[in-house]
MARRO-616577 format. One line per 2 residues: for each residue x negated, y, z of C-alpha. Coordinates in steps of 0.25 Angstrom, whole numbers, plus 5000, padded with zeros to 4 digits. Last residue first. Example, Ala and Ser with C-alpha at 12.3 -4.5 7.8 and 13.67 -1.06 7.14 Angstrom:
<nodes>
4945 4996 5029  4951 4982 5031
</nodes>
This chain:
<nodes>
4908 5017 5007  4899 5016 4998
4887 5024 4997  4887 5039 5000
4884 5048 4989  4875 5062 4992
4877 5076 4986  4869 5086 4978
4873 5100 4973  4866 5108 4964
4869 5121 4954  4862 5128 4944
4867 5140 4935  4858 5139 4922
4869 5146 4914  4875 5158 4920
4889 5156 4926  4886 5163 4939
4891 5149 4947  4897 5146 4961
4895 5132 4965  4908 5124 4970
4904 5111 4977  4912 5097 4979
4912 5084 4988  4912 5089 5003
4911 5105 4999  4906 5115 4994
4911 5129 4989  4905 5142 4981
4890 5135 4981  4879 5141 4975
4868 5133 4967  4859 5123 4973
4859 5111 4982  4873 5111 4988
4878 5099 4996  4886 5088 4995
4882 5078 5005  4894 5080 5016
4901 5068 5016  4893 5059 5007
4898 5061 4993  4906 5050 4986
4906 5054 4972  4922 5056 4970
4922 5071 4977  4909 5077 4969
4915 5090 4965  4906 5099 4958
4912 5114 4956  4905 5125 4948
4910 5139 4948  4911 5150 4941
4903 5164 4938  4902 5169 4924
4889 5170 4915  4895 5163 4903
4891 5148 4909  4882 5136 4902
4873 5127 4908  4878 5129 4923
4867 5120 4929  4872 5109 4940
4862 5099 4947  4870 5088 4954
4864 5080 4966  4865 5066 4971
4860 5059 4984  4864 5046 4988
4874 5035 4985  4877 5031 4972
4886 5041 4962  4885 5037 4948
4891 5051 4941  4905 5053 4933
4907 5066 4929  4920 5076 4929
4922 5089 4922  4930 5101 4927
4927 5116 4919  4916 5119 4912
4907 5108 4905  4900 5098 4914
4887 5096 4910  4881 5081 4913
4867 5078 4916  4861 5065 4923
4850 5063 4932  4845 5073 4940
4856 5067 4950  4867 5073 4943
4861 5084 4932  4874 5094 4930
4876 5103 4917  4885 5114 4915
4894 5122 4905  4901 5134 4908
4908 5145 4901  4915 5150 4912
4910 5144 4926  4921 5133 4932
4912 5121 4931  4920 5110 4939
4912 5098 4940  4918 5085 4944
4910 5071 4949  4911 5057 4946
4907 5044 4952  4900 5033 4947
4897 5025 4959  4883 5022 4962
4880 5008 4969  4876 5011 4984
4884 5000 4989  4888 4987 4983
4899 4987 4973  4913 4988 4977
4919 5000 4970  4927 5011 4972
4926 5024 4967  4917 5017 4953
4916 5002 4954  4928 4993 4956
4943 4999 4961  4949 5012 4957
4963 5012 4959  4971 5021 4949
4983 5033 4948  4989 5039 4935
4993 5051 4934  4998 5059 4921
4999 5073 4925  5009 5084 4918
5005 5089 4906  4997 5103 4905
5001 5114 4894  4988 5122 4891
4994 5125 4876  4984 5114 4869
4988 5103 4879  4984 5098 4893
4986 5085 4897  4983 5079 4913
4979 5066 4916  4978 5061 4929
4972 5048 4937  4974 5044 4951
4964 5039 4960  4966 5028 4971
4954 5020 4976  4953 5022 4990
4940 5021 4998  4932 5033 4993
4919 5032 4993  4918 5039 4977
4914 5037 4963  4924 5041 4952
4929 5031 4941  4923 5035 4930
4936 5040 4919  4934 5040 4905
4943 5049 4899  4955 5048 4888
4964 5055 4880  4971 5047 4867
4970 5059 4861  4959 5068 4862
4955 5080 4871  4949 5072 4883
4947 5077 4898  4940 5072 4910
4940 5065 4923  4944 5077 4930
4946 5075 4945  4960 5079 4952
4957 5083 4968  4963 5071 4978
4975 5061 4977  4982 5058 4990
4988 5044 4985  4979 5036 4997
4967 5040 4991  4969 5049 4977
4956 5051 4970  4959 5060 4959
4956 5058 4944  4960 5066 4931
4960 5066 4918  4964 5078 4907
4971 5079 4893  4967 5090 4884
4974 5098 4873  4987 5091 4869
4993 5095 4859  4999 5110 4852
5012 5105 4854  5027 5104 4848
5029 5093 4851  5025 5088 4865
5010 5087 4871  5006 5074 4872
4993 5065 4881  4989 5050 4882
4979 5047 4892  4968 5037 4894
4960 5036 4906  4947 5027 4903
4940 5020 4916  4929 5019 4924
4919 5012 4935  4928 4999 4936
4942 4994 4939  4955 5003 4938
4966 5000 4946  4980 5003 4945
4987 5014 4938  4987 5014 4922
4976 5018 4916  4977 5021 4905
4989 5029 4899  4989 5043 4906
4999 5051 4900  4999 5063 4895
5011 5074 4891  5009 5089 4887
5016 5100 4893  5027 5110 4886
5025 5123 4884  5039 5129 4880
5034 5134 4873  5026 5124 4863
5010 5130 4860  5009 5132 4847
5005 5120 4837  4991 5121 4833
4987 5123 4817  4975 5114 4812
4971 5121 4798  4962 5110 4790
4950 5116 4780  4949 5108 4768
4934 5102 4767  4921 5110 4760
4919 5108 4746  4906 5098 4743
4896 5104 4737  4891 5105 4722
4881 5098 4718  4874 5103 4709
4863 5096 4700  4851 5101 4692
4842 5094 4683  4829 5098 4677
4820 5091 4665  4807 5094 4664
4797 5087 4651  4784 5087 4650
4778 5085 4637  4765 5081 4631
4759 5067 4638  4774 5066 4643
4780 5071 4656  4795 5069 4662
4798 5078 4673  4815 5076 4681
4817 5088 4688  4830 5087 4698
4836 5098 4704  4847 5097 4715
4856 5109 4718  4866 5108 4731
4879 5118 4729  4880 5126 4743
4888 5119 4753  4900 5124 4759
4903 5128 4775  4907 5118 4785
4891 5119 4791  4880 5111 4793
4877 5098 4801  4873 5091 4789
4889 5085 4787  4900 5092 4798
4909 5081 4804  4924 5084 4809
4932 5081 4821  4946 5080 4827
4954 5079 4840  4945 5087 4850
4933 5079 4848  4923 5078 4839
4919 5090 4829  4912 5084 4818
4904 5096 4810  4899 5096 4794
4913 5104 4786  4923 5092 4786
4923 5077 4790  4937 5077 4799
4935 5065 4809  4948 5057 4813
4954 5062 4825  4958 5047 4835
4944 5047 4843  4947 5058 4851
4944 5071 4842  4931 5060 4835
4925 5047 4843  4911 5041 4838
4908 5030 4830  4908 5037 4819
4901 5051 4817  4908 5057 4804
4901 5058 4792  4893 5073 4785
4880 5064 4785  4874 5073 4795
4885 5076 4804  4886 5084 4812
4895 5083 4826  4903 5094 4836
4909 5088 4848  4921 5093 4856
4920 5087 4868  4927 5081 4880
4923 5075 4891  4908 5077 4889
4899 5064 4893  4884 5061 4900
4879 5051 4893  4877 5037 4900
4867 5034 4909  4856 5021 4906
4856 5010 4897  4866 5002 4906
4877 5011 4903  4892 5010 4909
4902 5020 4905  4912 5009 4899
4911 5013 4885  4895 5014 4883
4889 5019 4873  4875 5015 4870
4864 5026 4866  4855 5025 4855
4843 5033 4854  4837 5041 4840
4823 5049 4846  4823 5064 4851
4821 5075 4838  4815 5086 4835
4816 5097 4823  4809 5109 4819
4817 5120 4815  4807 5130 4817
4820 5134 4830  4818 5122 4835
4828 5109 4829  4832 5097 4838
4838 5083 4837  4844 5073 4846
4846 5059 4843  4855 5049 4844
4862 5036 4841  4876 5030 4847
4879 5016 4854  4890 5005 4853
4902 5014 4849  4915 5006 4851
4919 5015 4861  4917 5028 4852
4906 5038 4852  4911 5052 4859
4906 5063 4850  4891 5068 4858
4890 5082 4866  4878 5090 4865
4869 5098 4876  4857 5108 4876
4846 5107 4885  4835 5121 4882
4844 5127 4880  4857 5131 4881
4867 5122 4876  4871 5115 4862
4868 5101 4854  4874 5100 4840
4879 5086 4837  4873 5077 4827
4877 5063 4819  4868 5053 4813
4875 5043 4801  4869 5029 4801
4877 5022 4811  4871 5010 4821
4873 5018 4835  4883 5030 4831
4877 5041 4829  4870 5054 4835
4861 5067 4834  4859 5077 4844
4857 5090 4839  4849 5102 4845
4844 5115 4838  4836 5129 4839
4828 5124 4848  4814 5132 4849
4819 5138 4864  4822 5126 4870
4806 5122 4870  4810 5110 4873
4823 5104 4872  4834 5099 4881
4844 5087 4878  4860 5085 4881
4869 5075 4876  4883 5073 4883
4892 5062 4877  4905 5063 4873
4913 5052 4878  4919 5039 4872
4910 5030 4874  4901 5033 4882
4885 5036 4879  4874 5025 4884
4861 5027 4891  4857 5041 4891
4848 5048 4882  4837 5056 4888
4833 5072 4883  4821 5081 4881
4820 5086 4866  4808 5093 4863
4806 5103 4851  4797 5101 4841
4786 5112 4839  4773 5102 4843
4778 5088 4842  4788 5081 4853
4788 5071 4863  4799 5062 4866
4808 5066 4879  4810 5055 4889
4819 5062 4899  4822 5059 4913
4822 5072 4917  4832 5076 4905
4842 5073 4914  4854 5065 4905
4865 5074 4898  4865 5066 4885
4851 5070 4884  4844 5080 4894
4847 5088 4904  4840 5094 4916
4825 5093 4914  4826 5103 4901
4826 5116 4908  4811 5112 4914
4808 5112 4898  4797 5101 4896
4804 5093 4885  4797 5081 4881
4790 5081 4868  4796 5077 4855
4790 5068 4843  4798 5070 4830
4808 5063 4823  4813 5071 4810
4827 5076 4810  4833 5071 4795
4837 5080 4787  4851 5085 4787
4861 5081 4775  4870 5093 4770
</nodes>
């Protein structure tokens, strides 16, 4: 079933206080430029960033006013220069909710969007089209780049019931399954809905044509109807998984690029290939590591990220630090389907150029990254760094990259979700270059601090909120 076209009307700026934290692709909404609105329309308050990388899911997020006439947000995408629009649901409590975009492909010059919205009298509103670059290399001069997911499972409609090109489906190497209206991407396979409707059958559609021819003494009628009847729906498939082997038996992986020696730059790829011997239910996850290892006396392990698709791979920003030595090693560790782990693949690197160790002048920012560690059930959080860019850690261990120059820097937590039991929150700042000392508290309450990292104890309810700030030396 075709969808109409939204209609473009004139939208307000959002004046919800909830609304300063977040806005589109992650970015503060305090810096927004939301369009005015008419009288009953619901306002959009969001900022589009510079560029989007290539090969990452994108974080969009977006508030609306008033939250409580939404009944529903899309945002709406394609490939730069195709014809065919795309959507994906967006989610989260309001009145900011959140989406995740497929991953466009390297070769992808620039992607096309919108964002939609329906209140609860089914009126419509809708932001203006904007495209934005992709970048390969992480590097944007038309502003910040989207905020990225390390893995996602994406759920697409379709209004022209095609697949979306230009963008990776399960990994880049699944084809795409046309059947029943939804494309799921990632996790090996996906499969586009037409209309954004359901898999279920079609009633027969009716047309009726009257055709009236008229003399000076007669008037004639004639009427004519035609069914069509619809299409049947696809063959459902069965996917059986093997049992788990007993003996359990581990899974193999391999770190393929790079190899030891030095890496130049801000940021590199690290590939991976991954087994699990026959007989096996395959290999679940596979998941990279750094330390900084001065001397060969290597400190804490730091998640770079995880990937669910073969030939695995992350991008890996080369952590900002005062350090003098530029030894790291780099691991990789498999995980299959039966929660067998594989034994370590280790790989260790100099890093020399921009990034830990770099030679340009001083008080450049170095892109550094930080870990969260959100160990509170059900959990989903959002952090503003230095009022200026959002991202959401999901539960569990995630790392983010963040340009760190010299001076003051402060990190607003808000537990977004929780199911209402206590946890902890862990920031561990270690690669950023703190000035002995500076890390301090602002607001929320503190189980453990120390030199680089904090603990803060939580209750679990949604709209927790946390602060610390810290201060970044120059270089050494």
């Amino acid at each position: 079933m075709m969808r109409r076209a939204l209609p473009r009307r004139h939208l307000r700026a959002a004046s919800g206080a909830a609304c300063v934290a977040i806005g589109l692709f992650g970015a503060p909404a305090a810096a927004t430029q939301a369009p005015a609105r008419a009288s009953g329309a619901l306002g959009i308050q969001h900022e589009a960033p510079g560029c989007v990388a290539a090969g990452k899911y994108a974080r969009v997020a977006a508030c609306f006013e008033p939250s409580d006439a939404l009944a529903r947000a899309r945002v709406y995408f394609r490939a730069g220069g195709t014809a065919d629009w795309f959507y994906v649901e967006m989610s989260g409590p309001p009145p900011c909710l959140g989406a995740v975009l497929p991953r466009p492909k390297k070769g992808l010059e620039r992607i096309e969007y919108y964002l939609a919205a329906t209140d609860r009298s089914f009126g419509e509103s809708r932001t203006p089209e904007r495209a934005v670059q992709v970048t390969k290399d992480g590097r944007c001069s038309a502003g910040p780049v989207a905020p990225v997911a390390e893995s996602a499972s994406v759920v697409i409609g379709s209004v022209s019931g095609t697949a979306p090109v230009g963008f990776i489906a399960g990994g880049g190497l699944s084809p795409l399954l046309i059947a029943g209206g939804v494309a799921v991407v990632g996790g090996g396979a996906a499969a586009v809905i037409a209309g954004g409707g359901g898999g279920g059958e079609t009633p027969p559609t009716t047309t009726t044509t009257t055709t009236t021819t008229t003399t000076t003494t007669t008037t004639t009628t004639t009427t004519t109807t035609t069914t069509t009847e619809p299409p049947k729906p696809p063959p459902t498939t069965t996917t059986t998984r093997p049992a788990c082997e007993t003996p359990s038996q581990a899974p193999n992986v391999n770190i393929t690029d790079p190899t030891t020696g030095t890496l130049l730059g801000l940021q590199v790829t690290i590939s991976a290939n991954a087994s699990d011997p026959a007989p096996s239910p395959g290999v679940k996850e596979v998941r990279f590591y750094y330390q900084y290892c001065p001397s060969k006396a290597c400190g804490p392990r730091n998640l770079i990220g995880t990937d669910t698709t073969s030939p695995y791979s992350v991008n890996w920003v080369f952590p900002g630090c005062a350090q003098s030595a530029p030894d790291f090693r780099i691991t990789a560790r498999a995980e299959d389907n039966c929660g067998n782990v594989s034994a370590d693949s280790v790989v260790d690197v100099l890093l020399s150029g921009r990034g830990c160790f770099r030679s340009t002048a001083a008080h450049t920012a170095a892109t550094g990254s930080w870990v969260s560690e959100l160990l509170v059930p059900g959990a989903r959080g959002q952090v503003v760094v230095d009022g200026t860019q959002a991202v959401f850690p999901a539960g569990g261990m995630s790392t983010f990259s963040l340009p760190a120059g010299p001076g003051v820097h402060r990190f607003e937590a808000t537990l977004v979700d929780g199911a209402g039991r206590p946890g902890t929150w862990r920031f561990d700042l270690s690669t950023l270059g703190l000035v002995p000392g500076s890390l301090r508290v602002v607001a929320g309450e503190a189980e453990q601090a120390g030199s680089t990292s904090v603990v803060f104890r939580l209750r679990g309810k949604p709209g927790e909120r946390v602060v610390l700030a810290f201060d970044v030396g120059g270089e050494p």
